[in-house]
Backbone bond lengths (Angstrom), bond angles and torsions (degrees), N, CA, C in turn:
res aa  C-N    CA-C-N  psi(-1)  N-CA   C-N-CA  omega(-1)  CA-C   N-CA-C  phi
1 X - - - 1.457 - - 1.524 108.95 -
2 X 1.332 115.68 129.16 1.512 121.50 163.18 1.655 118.13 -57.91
3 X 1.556 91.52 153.15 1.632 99.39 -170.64 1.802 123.75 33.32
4 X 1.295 102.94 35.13 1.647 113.23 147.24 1.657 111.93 -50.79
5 X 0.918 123.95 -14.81 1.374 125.47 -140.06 1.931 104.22 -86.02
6 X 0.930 136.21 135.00 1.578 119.57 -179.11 1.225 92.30 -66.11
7 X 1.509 114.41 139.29 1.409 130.36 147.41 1.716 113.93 -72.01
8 X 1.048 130.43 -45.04 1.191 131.21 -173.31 1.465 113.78 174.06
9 X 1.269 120.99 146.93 1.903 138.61 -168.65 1.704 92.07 -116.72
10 X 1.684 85.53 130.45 1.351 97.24 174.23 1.068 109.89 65.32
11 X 1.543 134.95 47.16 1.331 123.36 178.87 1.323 124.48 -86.86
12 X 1.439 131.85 125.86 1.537 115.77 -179.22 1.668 113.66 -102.36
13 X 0.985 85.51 126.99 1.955 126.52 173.30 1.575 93.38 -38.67
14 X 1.076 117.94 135.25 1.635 139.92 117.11 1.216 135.98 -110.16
15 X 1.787 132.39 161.00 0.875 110.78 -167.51 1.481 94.03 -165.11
16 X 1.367 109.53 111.72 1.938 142.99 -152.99 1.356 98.12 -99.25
17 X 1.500 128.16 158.56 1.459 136.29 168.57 1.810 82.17 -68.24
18 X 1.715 100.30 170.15 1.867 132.22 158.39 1.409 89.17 -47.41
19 X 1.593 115.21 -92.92 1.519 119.58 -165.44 1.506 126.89 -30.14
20 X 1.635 114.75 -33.21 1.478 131.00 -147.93 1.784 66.78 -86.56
21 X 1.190 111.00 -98.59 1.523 133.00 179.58 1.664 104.44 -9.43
22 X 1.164 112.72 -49.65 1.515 96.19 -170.19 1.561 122.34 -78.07
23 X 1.589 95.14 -13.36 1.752 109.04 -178.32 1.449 98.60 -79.51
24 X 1.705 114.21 -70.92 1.400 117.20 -169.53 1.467 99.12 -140.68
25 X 1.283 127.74 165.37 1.573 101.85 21.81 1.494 119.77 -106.18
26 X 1.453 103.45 -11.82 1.398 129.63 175.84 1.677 111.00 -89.20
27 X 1.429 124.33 -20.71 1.571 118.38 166.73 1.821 111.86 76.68
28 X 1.514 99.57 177.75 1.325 88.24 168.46 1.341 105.56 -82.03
29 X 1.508 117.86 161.42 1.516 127.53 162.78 1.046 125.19 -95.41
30 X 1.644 139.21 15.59 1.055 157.77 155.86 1.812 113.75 92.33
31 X 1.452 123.07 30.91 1.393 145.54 -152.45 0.975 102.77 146.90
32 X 1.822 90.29 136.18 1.444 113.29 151.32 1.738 127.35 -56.11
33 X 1.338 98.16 119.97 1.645 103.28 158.82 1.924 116.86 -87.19
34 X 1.242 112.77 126.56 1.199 133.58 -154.97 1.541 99.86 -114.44
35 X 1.726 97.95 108.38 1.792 100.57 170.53 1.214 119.01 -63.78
36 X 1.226 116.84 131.74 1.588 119.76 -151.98 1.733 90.60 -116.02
37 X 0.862 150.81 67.65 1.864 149.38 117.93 1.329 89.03 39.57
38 X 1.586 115.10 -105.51 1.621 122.41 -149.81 1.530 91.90 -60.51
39 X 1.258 142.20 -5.98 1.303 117.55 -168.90 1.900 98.87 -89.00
40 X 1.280 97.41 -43.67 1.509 102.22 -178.47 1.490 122.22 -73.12
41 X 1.783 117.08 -10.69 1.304 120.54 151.74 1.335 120.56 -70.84
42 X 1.297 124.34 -19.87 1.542 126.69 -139.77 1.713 81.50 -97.69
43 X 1.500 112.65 -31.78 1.665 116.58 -151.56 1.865 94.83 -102.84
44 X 1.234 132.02 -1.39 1.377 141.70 157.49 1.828 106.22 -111.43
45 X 1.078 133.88 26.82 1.107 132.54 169.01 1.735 90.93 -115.43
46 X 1.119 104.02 -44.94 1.736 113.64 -154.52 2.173 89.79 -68.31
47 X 1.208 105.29 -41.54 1.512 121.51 -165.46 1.605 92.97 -55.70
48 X 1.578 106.80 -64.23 1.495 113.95 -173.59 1.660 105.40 -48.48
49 X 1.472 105.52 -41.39 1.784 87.92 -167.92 1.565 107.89 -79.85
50 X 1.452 136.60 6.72 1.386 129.52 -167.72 1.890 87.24 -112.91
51 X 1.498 117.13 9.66 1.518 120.16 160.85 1.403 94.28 73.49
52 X 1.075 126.62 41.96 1.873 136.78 161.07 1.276 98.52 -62.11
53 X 1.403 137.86 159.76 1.262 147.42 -152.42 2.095 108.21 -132.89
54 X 1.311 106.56 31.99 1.484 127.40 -173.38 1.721 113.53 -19.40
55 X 0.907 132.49 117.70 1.794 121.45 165.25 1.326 97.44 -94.10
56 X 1.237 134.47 -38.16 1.388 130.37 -154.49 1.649 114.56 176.51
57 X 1.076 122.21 149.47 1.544 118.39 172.84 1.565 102.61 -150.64
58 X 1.723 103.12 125.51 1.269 106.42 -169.78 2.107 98.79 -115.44
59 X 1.093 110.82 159.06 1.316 118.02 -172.81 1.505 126.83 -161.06
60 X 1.636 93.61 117.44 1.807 110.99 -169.46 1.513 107.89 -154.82
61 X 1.309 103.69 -148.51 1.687 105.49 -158.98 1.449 115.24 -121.77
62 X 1.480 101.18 102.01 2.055 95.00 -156.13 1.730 93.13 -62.87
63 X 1.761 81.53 154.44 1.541 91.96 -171.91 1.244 105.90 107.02
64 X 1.117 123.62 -47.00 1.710 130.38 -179.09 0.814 125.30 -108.33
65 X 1.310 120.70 -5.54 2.008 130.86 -151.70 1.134 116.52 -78.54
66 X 1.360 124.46 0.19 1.852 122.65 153.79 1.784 106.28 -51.61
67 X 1.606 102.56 -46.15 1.589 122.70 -145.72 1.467 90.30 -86.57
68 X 1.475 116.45 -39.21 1.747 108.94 -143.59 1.508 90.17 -143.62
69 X 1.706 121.77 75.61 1.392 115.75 156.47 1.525 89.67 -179.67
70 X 1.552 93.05 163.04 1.147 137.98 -156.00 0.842 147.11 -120.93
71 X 1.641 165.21 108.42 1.385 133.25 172.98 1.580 126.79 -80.04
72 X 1.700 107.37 122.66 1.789 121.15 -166.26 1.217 99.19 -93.53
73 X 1.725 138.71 -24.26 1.544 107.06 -156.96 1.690 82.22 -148.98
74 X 1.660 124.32 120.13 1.122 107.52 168.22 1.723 102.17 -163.44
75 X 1.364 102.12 150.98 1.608 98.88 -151.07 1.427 136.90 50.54
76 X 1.560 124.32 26.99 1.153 117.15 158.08 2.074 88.01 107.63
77 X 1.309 107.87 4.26 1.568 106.15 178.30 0.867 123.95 -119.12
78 X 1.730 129.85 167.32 1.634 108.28 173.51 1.249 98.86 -138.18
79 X 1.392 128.28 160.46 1.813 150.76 -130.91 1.447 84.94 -158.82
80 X 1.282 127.07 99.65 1.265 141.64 127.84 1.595 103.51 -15.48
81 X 1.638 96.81 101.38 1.876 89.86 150.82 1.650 128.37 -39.34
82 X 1.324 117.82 128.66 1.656 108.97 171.94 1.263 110.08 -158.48
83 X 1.710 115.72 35.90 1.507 103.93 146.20 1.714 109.73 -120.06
84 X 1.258 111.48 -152.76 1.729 130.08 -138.04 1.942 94.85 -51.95
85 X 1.386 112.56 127.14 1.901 83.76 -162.90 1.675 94.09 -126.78
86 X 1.709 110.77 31.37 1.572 94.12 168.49 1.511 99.64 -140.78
87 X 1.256 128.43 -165.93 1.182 121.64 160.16 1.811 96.49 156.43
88 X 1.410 114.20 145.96 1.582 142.80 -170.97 1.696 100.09 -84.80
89 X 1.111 109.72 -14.31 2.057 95.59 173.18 1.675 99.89 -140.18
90 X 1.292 136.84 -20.35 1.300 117.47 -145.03 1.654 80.03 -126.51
91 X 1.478 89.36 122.37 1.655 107.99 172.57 1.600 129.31 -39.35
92 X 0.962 162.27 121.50 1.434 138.43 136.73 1.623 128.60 -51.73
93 X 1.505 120.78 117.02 1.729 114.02 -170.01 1.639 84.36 -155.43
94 X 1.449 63.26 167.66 2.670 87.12 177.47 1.881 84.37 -119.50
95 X 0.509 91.19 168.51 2.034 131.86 -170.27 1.714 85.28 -136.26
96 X 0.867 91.46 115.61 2.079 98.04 151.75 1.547 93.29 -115.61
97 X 1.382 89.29 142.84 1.710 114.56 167.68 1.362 105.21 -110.96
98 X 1.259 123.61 113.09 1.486 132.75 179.79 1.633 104.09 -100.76
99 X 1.620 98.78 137.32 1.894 92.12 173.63 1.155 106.51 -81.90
100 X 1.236 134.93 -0.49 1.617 120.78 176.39 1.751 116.62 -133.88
101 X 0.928 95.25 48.61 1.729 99.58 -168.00 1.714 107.05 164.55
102 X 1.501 102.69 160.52 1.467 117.22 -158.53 1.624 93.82 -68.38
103 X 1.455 100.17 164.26 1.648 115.04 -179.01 1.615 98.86 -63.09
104 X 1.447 125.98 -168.78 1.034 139.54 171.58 1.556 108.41 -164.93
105 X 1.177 110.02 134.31 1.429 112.96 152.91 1.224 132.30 -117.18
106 X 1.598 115.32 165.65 1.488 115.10 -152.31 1.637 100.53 -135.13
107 X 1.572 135.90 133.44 1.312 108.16 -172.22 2.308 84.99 -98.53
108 X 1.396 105.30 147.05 1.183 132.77 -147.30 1.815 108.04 -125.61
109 X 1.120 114.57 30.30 1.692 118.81 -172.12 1.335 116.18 -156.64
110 X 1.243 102.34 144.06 1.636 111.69 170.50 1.454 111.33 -116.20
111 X 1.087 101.00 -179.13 1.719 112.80 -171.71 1.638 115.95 -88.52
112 X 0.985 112.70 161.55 1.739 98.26 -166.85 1.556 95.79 -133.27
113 X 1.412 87.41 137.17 1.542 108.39 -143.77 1.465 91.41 -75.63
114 X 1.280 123.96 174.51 1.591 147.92 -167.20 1.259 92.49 -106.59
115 X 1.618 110.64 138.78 1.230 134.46 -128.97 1.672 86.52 -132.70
């Protein structure tokens, strides 16, 4: 599976206006990044079966994630992503919150194909 890979432990959140975000500091990237659902189930399904110890996993669009995130996996359930799920600067990723070990993040999107 693509982007299994940790993005980063313990990552801390910010969270920029649309306008701020779309100028800088990261800009547009020239395509939409596309919140990808089965990718961010596939990568908390895979966690649960290697006996990861999950509290919660929440998932939105860094850069925005006051505005545009969520919690997908908590108590043993899962919550269909269903807010803002594309965007030209602000990432799509899950944060897992583990009860016994540092957070992790995961980047969670694909590219959206030409129309």
């Amino acid at each position: 599976m693509e982007n299994l890979e940790v993005k980063a432990k313990n990552y801390k959140l910010g969270s920029i206006g649309w306008a701020e975000g779309f100028m800088k500091p990261k800009g547009d990237v020239g395509f939409f990044m596309v919140a990808d659902w089965d990718k961010a189930k596939s990568i908390i399904e895979n966690l649960i079966s290697e006996g990861k110890n999950i509290d919660e996993v929440e998932m939105g669009l860094d850069g925005y994630w006051r505005e545009n995130s969520m919690t997908v996996w908590q108590d043993a359930e899962f919550t269909e992503y269903d807010f803002y799920g594309s965007s030209k600067w602000a990432e799509p990723i899950i944060i897992v919150n583990y009860k016994d070990a540092p957070s992790e993040t995961y980047s969670v999107w694909k590219r959206k194909a030409k129309s």
